[in-house]
C-alpha positions as CSV (number, residue, x, y, z in Angstrom):
1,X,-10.3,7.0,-4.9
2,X,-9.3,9.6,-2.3
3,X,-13.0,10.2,-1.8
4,X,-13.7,6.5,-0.8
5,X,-11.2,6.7,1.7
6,X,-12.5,9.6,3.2
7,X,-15.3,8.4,3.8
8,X,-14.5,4.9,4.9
9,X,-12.2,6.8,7.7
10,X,-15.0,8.9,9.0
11,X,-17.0,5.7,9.7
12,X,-13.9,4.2,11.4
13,X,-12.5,4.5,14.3
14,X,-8.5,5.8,13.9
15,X,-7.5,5.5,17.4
16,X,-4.6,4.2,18.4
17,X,-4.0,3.8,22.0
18,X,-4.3,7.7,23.2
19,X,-3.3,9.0,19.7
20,X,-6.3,10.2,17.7
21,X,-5.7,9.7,13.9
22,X,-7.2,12.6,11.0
23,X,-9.2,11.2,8.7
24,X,-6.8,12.7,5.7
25,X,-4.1,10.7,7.1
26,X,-5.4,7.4,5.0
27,X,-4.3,9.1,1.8
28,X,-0.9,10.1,2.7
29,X,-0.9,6.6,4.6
30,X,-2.0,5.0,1.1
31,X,0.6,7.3,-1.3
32,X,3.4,6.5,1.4
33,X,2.9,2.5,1.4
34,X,2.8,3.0,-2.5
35,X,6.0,4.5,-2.9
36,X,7.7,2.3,-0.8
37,X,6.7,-0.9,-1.9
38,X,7.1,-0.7,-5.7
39,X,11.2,-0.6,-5.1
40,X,10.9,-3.3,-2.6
41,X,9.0,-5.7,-5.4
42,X,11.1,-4.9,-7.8
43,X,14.0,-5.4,-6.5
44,X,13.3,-8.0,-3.8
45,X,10.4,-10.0,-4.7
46,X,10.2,-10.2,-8.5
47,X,13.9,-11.5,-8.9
48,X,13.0,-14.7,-6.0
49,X,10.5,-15.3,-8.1
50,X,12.8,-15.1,-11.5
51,X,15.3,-17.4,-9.4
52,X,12.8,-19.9,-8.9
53,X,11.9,-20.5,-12.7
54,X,8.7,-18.2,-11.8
55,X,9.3,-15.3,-14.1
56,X,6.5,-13.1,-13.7
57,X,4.6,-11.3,-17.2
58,X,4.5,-7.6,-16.6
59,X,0.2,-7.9,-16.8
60,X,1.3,-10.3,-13.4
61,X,3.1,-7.7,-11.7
62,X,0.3,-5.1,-12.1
């Protein structure tokens, strides 16, 4: 996986504004976003959708 992003980001183009972004960046980018999103589901999302008579099967949540 970190491979693909690699090279997907040196066909890009990672500017933003003046600021010039690395490549490597996408994987802490990706590893960051990871981390903090699974709290957020799980403590946020998942019970609205337990409160709504949508309980959700753990093969759902994956």
């Amino acid at each position: 996986m970190e491979t693909t992003y690699f090279l997907q980001g040196e066909r890009m183009d990672l500017t933003a504004g003046s600021l010039q972004i690395p490549v490597a960046m996408l994987n802490v980018f990706n590893g960051t976003i990871v981390l903090v999103l699974i709290p957020v589901l799980d403590r946020f999302v998942y019970p609205c959708f337990q409160r709504f008579k949508r309980p959700l099967s753990n093969m759902h949540r994956i």
